[in-house]
C-alpha positions as a Markdown table, in Angstrom:
| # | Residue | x | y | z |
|---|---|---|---|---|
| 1 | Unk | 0.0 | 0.0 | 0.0 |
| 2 | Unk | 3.0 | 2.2 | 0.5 |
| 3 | Unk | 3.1 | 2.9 | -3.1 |
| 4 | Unk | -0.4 | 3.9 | -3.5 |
| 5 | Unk | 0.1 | 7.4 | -2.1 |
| 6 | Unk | 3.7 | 7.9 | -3.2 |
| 7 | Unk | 5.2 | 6.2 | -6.6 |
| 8 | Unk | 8.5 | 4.5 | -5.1 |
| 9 | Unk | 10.6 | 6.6 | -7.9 |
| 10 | Unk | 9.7 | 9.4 | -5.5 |
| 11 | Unk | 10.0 | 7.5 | -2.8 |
| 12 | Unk | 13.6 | 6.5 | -3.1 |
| 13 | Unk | 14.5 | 10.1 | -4.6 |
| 14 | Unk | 13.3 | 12.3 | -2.0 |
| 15 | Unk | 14.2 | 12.9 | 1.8 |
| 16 | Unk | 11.1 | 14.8 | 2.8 |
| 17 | Unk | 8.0 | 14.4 | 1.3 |
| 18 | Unk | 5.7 | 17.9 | 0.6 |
| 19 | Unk | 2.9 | 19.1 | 2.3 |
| 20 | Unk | 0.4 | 17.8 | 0.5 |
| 21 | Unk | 1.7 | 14.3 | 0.7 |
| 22 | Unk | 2.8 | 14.8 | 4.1 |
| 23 | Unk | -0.8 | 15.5 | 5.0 |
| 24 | Unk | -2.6 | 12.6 | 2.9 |
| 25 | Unk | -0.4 | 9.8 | 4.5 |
| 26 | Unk | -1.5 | 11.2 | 7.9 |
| 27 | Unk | -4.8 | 11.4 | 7.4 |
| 28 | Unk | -4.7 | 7.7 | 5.8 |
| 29 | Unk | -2.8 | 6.4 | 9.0 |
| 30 | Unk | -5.5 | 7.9 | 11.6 |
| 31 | Unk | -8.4 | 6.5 | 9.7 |
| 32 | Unk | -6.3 | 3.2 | 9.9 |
| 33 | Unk | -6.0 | 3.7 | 13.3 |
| 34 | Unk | -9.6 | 4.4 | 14.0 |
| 35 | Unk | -10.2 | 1.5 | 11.6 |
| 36 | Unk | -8.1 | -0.7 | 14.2 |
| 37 | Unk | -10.0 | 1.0 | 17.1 |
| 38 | Unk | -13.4 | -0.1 | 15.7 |
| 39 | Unk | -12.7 | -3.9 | 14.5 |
| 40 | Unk | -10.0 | -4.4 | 17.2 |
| 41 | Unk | -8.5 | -7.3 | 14.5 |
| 42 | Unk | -5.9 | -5.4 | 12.1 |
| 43 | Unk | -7.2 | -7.7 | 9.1 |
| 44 | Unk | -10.6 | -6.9 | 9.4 |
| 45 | Unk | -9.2 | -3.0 | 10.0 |
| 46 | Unk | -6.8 | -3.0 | 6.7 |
| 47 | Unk | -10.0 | -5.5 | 4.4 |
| 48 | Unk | -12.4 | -2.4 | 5.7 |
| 49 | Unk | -9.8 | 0.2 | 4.5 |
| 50 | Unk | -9.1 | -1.5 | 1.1 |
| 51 | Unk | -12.5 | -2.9 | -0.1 |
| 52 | Unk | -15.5 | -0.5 | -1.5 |
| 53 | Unk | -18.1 | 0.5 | 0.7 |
| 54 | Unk | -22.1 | 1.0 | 0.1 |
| 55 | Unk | -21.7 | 4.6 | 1.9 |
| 56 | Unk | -18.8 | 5.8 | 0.1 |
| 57 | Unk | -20.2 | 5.6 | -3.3 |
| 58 | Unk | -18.7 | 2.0 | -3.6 |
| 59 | Unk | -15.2 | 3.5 | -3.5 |
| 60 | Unk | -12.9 | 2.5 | -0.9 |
| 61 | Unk | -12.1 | 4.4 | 2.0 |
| 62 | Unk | -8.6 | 4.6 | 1.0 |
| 63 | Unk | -9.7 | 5.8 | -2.6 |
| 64 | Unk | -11.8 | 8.2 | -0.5 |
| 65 | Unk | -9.7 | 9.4 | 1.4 |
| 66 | Unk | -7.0 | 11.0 | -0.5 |
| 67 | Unk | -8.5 | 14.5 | -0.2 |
| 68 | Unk | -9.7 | 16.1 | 3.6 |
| 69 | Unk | -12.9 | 16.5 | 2.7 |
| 70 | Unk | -13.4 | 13.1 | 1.5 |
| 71 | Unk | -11.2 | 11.6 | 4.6 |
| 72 | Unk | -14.0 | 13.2 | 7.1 |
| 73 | Unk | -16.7 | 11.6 | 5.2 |
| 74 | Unk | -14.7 | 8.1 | 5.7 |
| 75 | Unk | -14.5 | 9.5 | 10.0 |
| 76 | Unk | -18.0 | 9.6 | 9.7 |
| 77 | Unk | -18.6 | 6.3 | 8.3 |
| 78 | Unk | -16.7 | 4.5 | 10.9 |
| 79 | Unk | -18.0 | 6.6 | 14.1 |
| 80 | Unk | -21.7 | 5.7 | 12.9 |
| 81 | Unk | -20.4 | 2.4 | 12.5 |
| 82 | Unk | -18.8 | 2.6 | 16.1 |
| 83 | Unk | -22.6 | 3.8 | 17.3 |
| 84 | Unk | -24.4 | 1.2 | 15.3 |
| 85 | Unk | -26.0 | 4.2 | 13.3 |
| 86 | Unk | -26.7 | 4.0 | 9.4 |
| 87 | Unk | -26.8 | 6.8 | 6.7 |
């Protein structure tokens, strides 16, 4: 998944990533780590964050969240999951 957000040329070339991408791997680590949180099994955490969902248009929440606004809307599925509450 590493490469997903960062080609590995850029990878391997760079010592500091920008802001931008800086900000996306962030935001796609906390929604992991609420993903974690909420299954409490890391496989069910990482098959949740790879595989479409009904709620997200049938786009992953990885997909989804590569931009803010679209990461928030992934925060919001997995709290209403977390409450038992549906769309």
């Amino acid at each position: 998944m590493r490469f997903w957000i960062v080609p590995r040329a850029t990878y391997n070339r760079v010592d500091r990533f920008n802001l931008q991408t800086s900000e996306t791997i962030e935001r796609i680590a906390r929604l992991h780590a609420m993903a974690l949180n909420a299954f409490a099994d890391p496989t069910v955490a990482t098959r949740f964050i790879i595989r479409s969902h009904p709620e997200l248009n049938s786009h992953s929440p990885f997909d989804t969240a590569l931009t803010d606004l679209d990461g928030r809307a992934v925060e919001e599925v997995i709290e209403r999951g977390l409450h038992g509450l549906r769309a």
